[in-house]
Structure formats: structure tokens, C-alpha cells
C-alpha angles and dihedrals in degrees: 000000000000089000082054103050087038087060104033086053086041092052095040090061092043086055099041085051086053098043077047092071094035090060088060093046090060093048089063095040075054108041130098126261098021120067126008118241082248091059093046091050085053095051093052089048096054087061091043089053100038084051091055090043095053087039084057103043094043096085080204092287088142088056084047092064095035092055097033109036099093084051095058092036080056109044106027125054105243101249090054089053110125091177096103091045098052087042090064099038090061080053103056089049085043088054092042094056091043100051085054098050085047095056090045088062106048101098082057093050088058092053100052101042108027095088098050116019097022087161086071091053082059108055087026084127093044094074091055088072092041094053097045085059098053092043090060089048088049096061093041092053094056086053087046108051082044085068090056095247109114108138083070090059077044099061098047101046093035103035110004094053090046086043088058090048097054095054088050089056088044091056095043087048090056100041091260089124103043097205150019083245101059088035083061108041087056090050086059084070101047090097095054099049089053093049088048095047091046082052091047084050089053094048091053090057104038094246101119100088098190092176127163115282128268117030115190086252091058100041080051096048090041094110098046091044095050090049100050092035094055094049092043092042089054089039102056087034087061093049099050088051084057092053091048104037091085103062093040091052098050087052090060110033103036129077116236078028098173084054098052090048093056090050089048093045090049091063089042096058087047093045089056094058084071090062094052090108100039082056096058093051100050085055090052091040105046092074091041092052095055092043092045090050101048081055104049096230107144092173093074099042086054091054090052094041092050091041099050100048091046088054092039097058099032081058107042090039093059089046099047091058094043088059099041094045083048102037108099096036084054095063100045095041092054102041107246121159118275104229086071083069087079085063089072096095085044090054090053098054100039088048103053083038076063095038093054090050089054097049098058093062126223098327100138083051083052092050105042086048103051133067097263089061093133081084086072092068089038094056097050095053087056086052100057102038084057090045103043103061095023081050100051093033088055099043092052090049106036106014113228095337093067081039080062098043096040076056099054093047089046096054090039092061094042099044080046094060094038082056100046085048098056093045097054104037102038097007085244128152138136115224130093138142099308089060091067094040081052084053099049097044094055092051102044084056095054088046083055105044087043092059098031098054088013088127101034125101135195134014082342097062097038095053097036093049089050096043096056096039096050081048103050099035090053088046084048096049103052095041093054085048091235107145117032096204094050095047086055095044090056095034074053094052091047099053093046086051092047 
């Protein structure tokens, strides 16, 4: 547990740096004077469409590695482990069928969003090299986390590819980068120069086996590894559609399209800061689960089912109401654009949507990783046929207010039938008292804050709102004994200072 909780805090910092210098890359996208809100929307799509693409073109070759991985370690000396090689190789085929089928629909593609979102139409080819690359670092990032060495994946994708971003909008603010066109055109490759650098990484360790296909272990285990493949593979498939499907949606059915989807994405963005710990756990878990599994040993899957959820939503409670009771001071302090102030109510919905799927702990990890793992695929499928017409009803009623609340209800239902799942099949499930005291906690802070700075305005408020929340909710928290971690690391403090 304590290499779990090492990574899992090791690869939390590496994100929240990274979601650091996202936050600045957004305040630029926001500001005034520097991008339009079209150019913004465009960029967000790009990344909706580019994940859809990669989630498409994997085979489930990341879910082979995750599953399988403790079988080759064990059987096959490291250097004779084919695993990574057949996983990319899934990939490349993978690549090949989707940017067919890509091309196929392109005519398709034109009719739904040139009315709408025609700057779409434009780049249309563009995503295909933006999601390739994020389908190799995928899969790198699966081998990777597998070597117990997360919080490196974790840089690159979290710092090093926002890092990349920044200097592109540094260039582009300066005249570098003489136009929107060619900006774009080098974002399309972020995703490339980070996959090749994680593989570089590997390389230098002698952690990267590309040995000759197929070993005996994996010929034997042939039949197991295509069946689980192929229902991990729809399931998470499904459910990527259902992340994406909002932002697509709103790109096709809603007028101004490229407009509404910067000030979705804005609470999105927001919203995600939220998931930087569960992350991080997900990442520690995934290794231990599999382990765990091909064990039996239930006990410590409950622990690690009980314990996640507990952090997770500690963690993504106390950072949902620092951004709801700081939102609007934020965007007039910093000079975004006002317009990003009707993204409020978006900001609500899509955090406690976040906030639900913490909270639950690591149950799609569970699943993939037992032997009931078809319900990964089944699940998903509940969960699209509930997104996909609430989604597109409630858009067309309410905008992207409806796109956010079409979301919550969406989650709700599908963390709902995970729960229920693991309950009935293994008796598994996270919650206990500490959850409602959580709860409670969080709650009781953003009561506080509200009445104490309900009347300031400006940097005041917003440090003077932060400060006492971060203060009391830590004070609540360890007297309450909620997080273990956290009650060591201040008895710790205490006694240094005595």
C-alpha cells in the first residue's frame, strides 16, 4: 500500500504541475487580445476528436497490457517478452482501419458541421496526426505504468505536452508563428513528439522488450487475450464516445458553434482539474489490481477500492468548491473575457459529474482487471444508450447547459450500475462513514467562505476565500481522521516544530 500511495502522491504533483501550466495556457486561449473564442473551440475540438480517433484505433491493445501483463513478467524472461510488440502492433492495424473509415466519412463530416463549425471542415485531416500520436503514447503509457513508474507518463502528457503548447502560444504571441493556420498545423504533432520522447525514456532504461512475435505464452494465451481484448476494447470505445459526444454535438447542432464549445470547454478544463488525483491513483492501482486478482485476494482489493474512493473524493471535493466559490472573481480579475462568466452553470454540472466518478473509487480499474471484465463493455453500452439522446434532446433545448446536465445524469446512472456490479458479484463497494463526514466537510467550507467573503470582490476575495478554506478543511480533515497520509504528515509537522 505504501508503493501505491508513493506513486499515486508522486504522480499527483507531476499532473497538478502540469495542470499548473495548463491553467496558463487557457488564460491566454481566454484572454483578450490574443486568440478568438472560434479559434479556441477549434482548438478543444481538435483534442475531442484526436481522443476518439486514438480510442478507436488502440484494439485494446492498452487493456491487453494492463490484464496480461503479471502473466508475461512471470513466464517469459524480459528481454523474450513479446507483449509490447504485439501491443503495437494491434495499434498500427488499429490506425490503418480508422483512418479509412475516416476517410470514408468525411463527406458526412462536411454535412454535419459546415454550417456551423466550417473551421472544422478545414483542419478535418489535421486530427488524424494528432490522434496517431496520442494513440502511440497511449500505449506507451500502459507499458509504462506496468514498470511502476507512472509519474514519468505523467510528466510528458501532463506537463511536457502543455509545455509544448505554451511555447507554441509564445511563438504565435511574438510573431514567431506568423499565423492561426501554421499554430495549428504544429499542435497536430504535440502529441507525437511526447510518444516518441516516453519511448526514448524506455530505451534509456531498458524497459522497452521488442522481442519477435509470438512467444509460446502468448500463442497459448491467444484465445483469453482476444476475448477480453475485444470487450474491453467496445466497452471503452463506448465510453470515450460518451466523453466526446458533447462537444461534438454541440459543433454540429448548435449555432456559433465554435463559441459555445470554448465556453464548454472552459468549464471543462476547469471541471478536470478536479480528476488530477484520481488520475494519479488509477496509475498506482492499475499494477496492484492485476496482481491482487491473479491472487484472489479480495482483502486487498477492498482496501484499494475503500481507500481510493475516500482520497479521491477528499481530494476532488476540496478542489470543486475552491473553484465554484472563485470562479467568477477569477475571470474578472484576470481579464478573461466576459462572455466565459455564462460557463458558470456549466462549471457546476460538469464538476459534481467529476465529483460522482471520484468518488466511486477505482471501480472500472476493478472490473477490467477481474474475471467478470465483459461488464466493462456492458456498462458502457448503458451508459451510451442513456448519453446519446438525453444528450442531443437537452442540447437542443437548453445549449450546453442542457450538454452538462445530460452529462451528470449520464455518470450518475453508470457509476450507479458499476456499484450495484461489484456489490452483487465480489460484495464489494467503497463508501463508509468517513464518506458522509467528507461530505459534510466540504460542504460546511463552502457555507463558510460564502458568508465570510460573501460581499468582497477582487485578489482579496480570492485569496482570502482560498486561504480559509485550504485551512479549515485540512483542520477538518485530520481531526476528523480522514486521510491517513495527510494525519501523519501534520502529526509529523507538529512534532518537528515541538
Amino acid at each position: 500500500m505504501s508503493a501505491i500511495r508513493k506513486q499515486s502522491i508522486l504522480s499527483t504533483l507531476v499532473i497538478y504541475a502540469g495542470f499548473a501550466v495548463g491553467l496558463l495556457n487557457t488564460y491566454l486561449f481566454t484572454k483578450q487580445g490574443l486568440f478568438t473564442d472560434e479559434e479556441f473551440g477549434l482548438y478543444n475540438a481538435f483534442i475531442a476528436i484526436a481522443t476518439l480517433l486514438a480510442a478507436a484505433a488502440n484494439f485494446g491493445a492498452p487493456y491487453f497490457i494492463y490484464k496480461f501483463y503479471p502473466y508475461y513478467r512471470d513466464h517469459l524472461r524480459f528481454q523474450k517478452n513479446d507483449q509490447l510488440t504485439l501491443a503495437l502492433l494491434l495499434g498500427v492495424v488499429g490506425l490503418l482501419v480508422a483512418m479509412i473509415l475516416g476517410v470514408w466519412v468525411e463527406p458526412l463530416v462536411i454535412r454535419k458541421y459546415a454550417t456551423n463549425a466550417p473551421q472544422l471542415v478545414n483542419y478535418y485531416y489535421w486530427t488524424f496526426s494528432l490522434g496517431a500520436g496520442l494513440l502511440l503514447f497511449t500505449i506507451l503509457e500502459a507499458w509504462n505504468w506496468q514498470q511502476q513508474r507512472a509519474a514519468t507518463s505523467h510528466f510528458l502528457k501532463e506537463a511536457g505536452w502543455r509545455l509544448y503548447v505554451l511555447v507554441l502560444i509564445g511563438a504565435y504571441a511574438l510573431g514567431y508563428v506568423i499565423s492561426f493556420d501554421i499554430f495549428i498545423k504544429l499542435f497536430a504533432f504535440s502529441y507525437l513528439l511526447i510518444a516518441l520522447l516516453l519511448l526514448f525514456v524506455l530505451l534509456y532504461r531498458k524497459q522497452a522488450p521488442f522481442a519477435r512475435p509470438l512467444s509460446k505464452l502468448s500463442t497459448r494465451l491467444k484465445k483469453p487475450i482476444l476475448r477480453y481484448t475485444s470487450f474491453t476494447y467496445g466497452g471503452t470505445l463506448i465510453f470515450t464516445i460518451a466523453q466526446v459526444f458533447d462537444t461534438m454535438l454541440i459543433a454540429s447542432v448548435l449555432t456559433n458553434a465554435m463559441v459555445m464549445v470554448a465556453l464548454y470547454s472552459l468549464a471543462q478544463n476547469m471541471a478536470s482539474l478536479i480528476q488530477v488525483p484520481q488520475r494519479g491513483v488509477v496509475a498506482a492501482a492499475i499494477a496492484p489490481l492485476s496482481a491482487a486478482w491473479k491472487k484472489k485476494d479480495i482483502g486487498t482489493i477492498a482496501t484499494l477500492y475503500r481507500q481510493s474512493s475516500l482520497y479521491q473524493l477528499f481530494a476532488g471535493g476540496g478542489l470543486l468548491m475552491l473553484l465554484l466559490i472563485n470562479y467568477t472573481d477569477a475571470v474578472v480579475s484576470f481579464g478573461l473575457k466576459s462572455t466565459y462568466l455564462e460557463a458558470f452553470t456549466v462549471l457546476i454540472l460538469l464538476g459534481i459529474t467529476r465529483l460522482i466518478d471520484m468518488g466511486t473509487g477505482v471501480n472500472s480499474q476493478i472490473i477490467i482487471t477481474s474475471p467478470r471484465w465483459r461488464f466493462e463493455f456492458l456498462s458502457g453500452v448503458i451508459l451510451l444508450f442513456i448519453m446519446l439522446p438525453l444528450s442531443y434532446v437537452l442540447t437542443k433545448k437548453y445549449g450546453i447547459t442542457g450538454t452538462a446536465l445530460a452529462q451528470l445524469i449520464s455518470i450518475a446512472c453508470y457509476n450507479l450500475c458499476r456499484l450495484f456490479f461489484l456489490w452483487k458479484k465480489f460484495k464489494l463497494q467503497p463508501f463508509s462513514a468517513k464518506t458522509i463526514y467528507t461530505l459534510l466537510l466540504m460542504l460546511g467550507c463552502w457555507a463558510t467562505c460564502h458568508f465570510l467573503f460573501g460581499t468582497l470582490r477582487g485578489w482579496t476575495a480570492l485569496t482570502g476565500r482560498s486561504m480559509v478554506f485550504i485551512i479549515i478543511y485540512l483542520a477538518g480533515a485530520y481531526w476528523l481522521q480522514l486521510i491517513p497520509a495527510l494525519s501523519g504528515w501534520i502529526d509529523s509537522l507538529r512534532k518537528k516544530f515541538s
